[in-house]
Short mmCIF file of the C-alpha atoms (twelve columns), coordinates in Angstrom:
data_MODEL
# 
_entry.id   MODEL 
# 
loop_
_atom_site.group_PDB 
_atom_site.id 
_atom_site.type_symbol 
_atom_site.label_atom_id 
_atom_site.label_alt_id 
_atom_site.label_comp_id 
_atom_site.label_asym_id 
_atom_site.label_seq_id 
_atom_site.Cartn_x 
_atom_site.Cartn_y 
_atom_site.Cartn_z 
_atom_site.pdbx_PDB_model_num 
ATOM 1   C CA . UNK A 1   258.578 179.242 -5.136 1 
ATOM 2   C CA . UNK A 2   261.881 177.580 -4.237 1 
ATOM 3   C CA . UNK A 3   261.516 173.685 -2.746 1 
ATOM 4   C CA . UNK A 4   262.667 174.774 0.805  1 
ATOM 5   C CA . UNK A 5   259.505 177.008 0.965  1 
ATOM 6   C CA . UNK A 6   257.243 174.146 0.442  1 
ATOM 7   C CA . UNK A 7   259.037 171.990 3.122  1 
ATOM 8   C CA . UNK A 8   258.668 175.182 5.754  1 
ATOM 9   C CA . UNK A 9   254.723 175.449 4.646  1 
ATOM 10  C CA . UNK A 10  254.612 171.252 5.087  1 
ATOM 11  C CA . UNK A 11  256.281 171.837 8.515  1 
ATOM 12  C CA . UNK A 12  253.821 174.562 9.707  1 
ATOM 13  C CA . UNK A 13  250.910 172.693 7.911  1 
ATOM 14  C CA . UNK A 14  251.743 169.984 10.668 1 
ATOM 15  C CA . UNK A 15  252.457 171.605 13.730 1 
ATOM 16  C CA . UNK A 16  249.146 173.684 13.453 1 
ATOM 17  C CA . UNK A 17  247.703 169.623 12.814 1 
ATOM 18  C CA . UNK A 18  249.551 169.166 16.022 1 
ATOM 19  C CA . UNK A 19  247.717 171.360 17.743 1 
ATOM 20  C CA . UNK A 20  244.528 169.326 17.349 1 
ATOM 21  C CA . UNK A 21  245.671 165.682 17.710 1 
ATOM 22  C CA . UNK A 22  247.586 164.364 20.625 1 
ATOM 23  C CA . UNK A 23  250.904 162.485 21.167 1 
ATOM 24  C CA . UNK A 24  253.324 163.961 19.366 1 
ATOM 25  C CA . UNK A 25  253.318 161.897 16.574 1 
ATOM 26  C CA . UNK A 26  252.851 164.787 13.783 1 
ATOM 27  C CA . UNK A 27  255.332 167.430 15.218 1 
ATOM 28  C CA . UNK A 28  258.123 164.473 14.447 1 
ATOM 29  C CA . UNK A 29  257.035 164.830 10.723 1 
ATOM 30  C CA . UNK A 30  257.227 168.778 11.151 1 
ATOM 31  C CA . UNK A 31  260.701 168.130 12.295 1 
ATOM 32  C CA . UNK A 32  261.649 166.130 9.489  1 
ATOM 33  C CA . UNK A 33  260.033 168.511 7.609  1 
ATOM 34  C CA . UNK A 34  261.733 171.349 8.953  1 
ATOM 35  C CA . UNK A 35  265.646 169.346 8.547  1 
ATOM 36  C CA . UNK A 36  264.381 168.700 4.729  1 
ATOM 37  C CA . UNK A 37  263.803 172.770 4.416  1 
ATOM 38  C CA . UNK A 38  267.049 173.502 5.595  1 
ATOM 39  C CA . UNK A 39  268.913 170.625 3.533  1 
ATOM 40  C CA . UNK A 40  267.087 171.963 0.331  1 
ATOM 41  C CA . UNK A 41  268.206 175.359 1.725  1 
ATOM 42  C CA . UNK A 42  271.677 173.875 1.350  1 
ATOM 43  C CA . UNK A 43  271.254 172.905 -2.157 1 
ATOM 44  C CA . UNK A 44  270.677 169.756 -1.446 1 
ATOM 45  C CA . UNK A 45  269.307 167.353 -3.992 1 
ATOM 46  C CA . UNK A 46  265.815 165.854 -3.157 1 
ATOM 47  C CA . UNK A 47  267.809 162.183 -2.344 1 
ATOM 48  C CA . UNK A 48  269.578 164.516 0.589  1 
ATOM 49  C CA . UNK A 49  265.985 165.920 1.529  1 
ATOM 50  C CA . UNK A 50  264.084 163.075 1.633  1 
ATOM 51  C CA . UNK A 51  266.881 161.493 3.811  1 
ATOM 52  C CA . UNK A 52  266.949 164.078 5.718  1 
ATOM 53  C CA . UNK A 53  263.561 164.024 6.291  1 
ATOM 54  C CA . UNK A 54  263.313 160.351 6.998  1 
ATOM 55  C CA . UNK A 55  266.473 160.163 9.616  1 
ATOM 56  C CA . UNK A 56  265.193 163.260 11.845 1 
ATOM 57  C CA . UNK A 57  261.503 162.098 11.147 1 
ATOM 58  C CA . UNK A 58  262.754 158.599 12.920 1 
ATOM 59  C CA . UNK A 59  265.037 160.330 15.629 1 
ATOM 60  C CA . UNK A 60  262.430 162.700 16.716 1 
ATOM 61  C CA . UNK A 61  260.150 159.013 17.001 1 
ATOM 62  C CA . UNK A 62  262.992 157.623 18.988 1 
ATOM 63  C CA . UNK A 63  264.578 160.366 21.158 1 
ATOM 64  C CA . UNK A 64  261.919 163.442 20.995 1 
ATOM 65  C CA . UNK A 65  258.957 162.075 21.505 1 
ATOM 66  C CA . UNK A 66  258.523 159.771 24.563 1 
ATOM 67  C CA . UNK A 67  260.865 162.488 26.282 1 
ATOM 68  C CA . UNK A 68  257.578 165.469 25.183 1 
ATOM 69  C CA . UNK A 69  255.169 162.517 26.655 1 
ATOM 70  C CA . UNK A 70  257.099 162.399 29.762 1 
ATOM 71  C CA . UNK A 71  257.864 165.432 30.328 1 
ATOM 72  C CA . UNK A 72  253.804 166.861 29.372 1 
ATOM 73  C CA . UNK A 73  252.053 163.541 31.217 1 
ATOM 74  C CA . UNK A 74  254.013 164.558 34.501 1 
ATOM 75  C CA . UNK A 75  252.995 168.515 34.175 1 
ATOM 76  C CA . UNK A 76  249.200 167.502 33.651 1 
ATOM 77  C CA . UNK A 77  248.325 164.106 35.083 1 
ATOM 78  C CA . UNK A 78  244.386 164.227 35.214 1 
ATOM 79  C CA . UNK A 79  241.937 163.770 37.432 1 
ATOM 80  C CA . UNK A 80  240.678 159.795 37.902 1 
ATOM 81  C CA . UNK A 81  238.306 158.504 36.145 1 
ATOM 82  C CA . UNK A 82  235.475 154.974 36.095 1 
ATOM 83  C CA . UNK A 83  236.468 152.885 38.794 1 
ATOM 84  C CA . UNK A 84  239.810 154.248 39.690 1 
ATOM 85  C CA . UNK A 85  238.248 157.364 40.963 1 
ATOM 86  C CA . UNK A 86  236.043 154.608 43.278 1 
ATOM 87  C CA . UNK A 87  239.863 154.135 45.635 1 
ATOM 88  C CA . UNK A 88  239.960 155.848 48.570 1 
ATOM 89  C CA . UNK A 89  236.092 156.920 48.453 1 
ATOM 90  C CA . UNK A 90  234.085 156.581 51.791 1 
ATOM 91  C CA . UNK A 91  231.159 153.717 51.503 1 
ATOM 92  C CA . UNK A 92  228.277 152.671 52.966 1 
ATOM 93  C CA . UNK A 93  227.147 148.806 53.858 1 
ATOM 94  C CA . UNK A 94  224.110 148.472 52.338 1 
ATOM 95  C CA . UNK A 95  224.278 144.596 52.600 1 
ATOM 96  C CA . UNK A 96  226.363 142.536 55.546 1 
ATOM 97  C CA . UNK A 97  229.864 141.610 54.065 1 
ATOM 98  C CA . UNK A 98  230.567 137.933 54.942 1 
ATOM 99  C CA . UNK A 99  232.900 136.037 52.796 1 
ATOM 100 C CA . UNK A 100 231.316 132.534 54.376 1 
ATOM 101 C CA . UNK A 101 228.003 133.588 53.283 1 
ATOM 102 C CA . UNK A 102 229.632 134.817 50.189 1 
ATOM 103 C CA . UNK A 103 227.469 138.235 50.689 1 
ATOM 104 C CA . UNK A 104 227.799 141.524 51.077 1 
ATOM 105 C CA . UNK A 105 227.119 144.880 49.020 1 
ATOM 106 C CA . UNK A 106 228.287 148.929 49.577 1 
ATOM 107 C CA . UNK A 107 226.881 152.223 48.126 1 
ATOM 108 C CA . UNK A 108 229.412 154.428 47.036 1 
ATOM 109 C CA . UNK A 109 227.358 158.010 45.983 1 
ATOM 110 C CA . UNK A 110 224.066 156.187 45.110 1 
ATOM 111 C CA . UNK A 111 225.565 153.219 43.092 1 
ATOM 112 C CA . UNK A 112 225.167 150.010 45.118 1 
ATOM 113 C CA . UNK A 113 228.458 147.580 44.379 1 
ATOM 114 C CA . UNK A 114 229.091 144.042 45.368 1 
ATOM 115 C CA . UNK A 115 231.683 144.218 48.229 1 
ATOM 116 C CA . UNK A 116 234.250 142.141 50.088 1 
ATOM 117 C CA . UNK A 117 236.195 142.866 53.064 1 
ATOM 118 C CA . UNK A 118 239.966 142.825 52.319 1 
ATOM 119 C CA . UNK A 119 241.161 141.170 55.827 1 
ATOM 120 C CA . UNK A 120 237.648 138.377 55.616 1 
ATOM 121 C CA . UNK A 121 235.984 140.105 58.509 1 
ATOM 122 C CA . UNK A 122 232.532 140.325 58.899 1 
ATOM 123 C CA . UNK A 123 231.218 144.044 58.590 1 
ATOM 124 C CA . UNK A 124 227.597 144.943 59.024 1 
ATOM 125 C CA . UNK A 125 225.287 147.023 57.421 1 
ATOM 126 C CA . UNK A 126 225.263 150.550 57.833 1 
ATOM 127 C CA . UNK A 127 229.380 150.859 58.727 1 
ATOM 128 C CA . UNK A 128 231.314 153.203 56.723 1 
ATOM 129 C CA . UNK A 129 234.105 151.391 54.921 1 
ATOM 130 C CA . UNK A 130 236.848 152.855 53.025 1 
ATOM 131 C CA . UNK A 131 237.641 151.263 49.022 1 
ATOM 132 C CA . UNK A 132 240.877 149.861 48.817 1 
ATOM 133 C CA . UNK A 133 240.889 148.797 45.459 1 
ATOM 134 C CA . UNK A 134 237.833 147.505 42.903 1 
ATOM 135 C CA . UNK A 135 238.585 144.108 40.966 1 
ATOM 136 C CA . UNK A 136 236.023 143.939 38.017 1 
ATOM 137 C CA . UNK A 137 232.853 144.487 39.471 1 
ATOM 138 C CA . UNK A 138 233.768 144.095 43.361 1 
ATOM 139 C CA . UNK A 139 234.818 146.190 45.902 1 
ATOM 140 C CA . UNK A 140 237.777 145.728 48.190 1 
ATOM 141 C CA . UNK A 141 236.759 147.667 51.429 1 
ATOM 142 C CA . UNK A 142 238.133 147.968 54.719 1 
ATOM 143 C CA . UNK A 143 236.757 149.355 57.723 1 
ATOM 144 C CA . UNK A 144 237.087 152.964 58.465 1 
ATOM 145 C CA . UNK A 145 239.168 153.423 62.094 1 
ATOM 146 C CA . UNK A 146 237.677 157.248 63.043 1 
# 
């Protein structure tokens, strides 16, 4: 078995790793991997390999990989999660919101927050507010204008 064969095994060895991990950071080494194979191809010496390796190893870093992030965060981009799935949901005032009284809670699907009005107005209990945004444990809400 000629040294170029084990760098093409190395290189296939980590792109099937690829498969199972995320970020790109192992199909950089299969490229290196792969530009050692075809320097040895070349008769190159293992000094020439191992460069090799190491330059298009660090270029893929560089160039290849945040481009494959962009380019694959874009195409899938998730559904939200914890509290930033909480903006934009429809609550209920389980508790009068009054910043002077420093009270005020909201039920959002069952789970009863602590709530604050984002313009300082008063809102009762039992008016469906909207979440603007959640800071920590609070919600931001704002009245709903249907």
């Amino acid at each position: 078995m000629e040294v170029w064969h084990i760098w093409v095994i190395a290189a296939l060895v980590l792109v099937v790793v690829e498969i199972f991990t995320q970020g790109f950071a192992v199909f950089c080494l299969a490229l290196g991997a792969g530009a050692a194979a075809v320097a040895s191809a070349c008769s190159a010496g293992i000094e020439g390999q191992l460069i090799w390796f190491s330059v298009v190893t660090l270029v893929s870093f560089v160039a290849v990989r945040p481009l494959l992030l962009k380019v694959f965060r874009k195409a899938s981009p998730g559904r939200a999660s914890g509290v930033d799935a909480l903006r934009g949901r429809e609550a209920v005032v389980t508790e009068r919101i009054d910043a002077s009284d420093n009270t005020g809670r909201a039920a959002v699907d069952g789970d009863d927050w602590k709530a604050v009005s984002v313009d300082g107005s008063v809102i009762e209990k039992g008016t469906k507010v909207t979440v603007v945004d959640v800071d920590s444990v609070v919600l931001k809400v704002t009245v709903d204008n249907i």
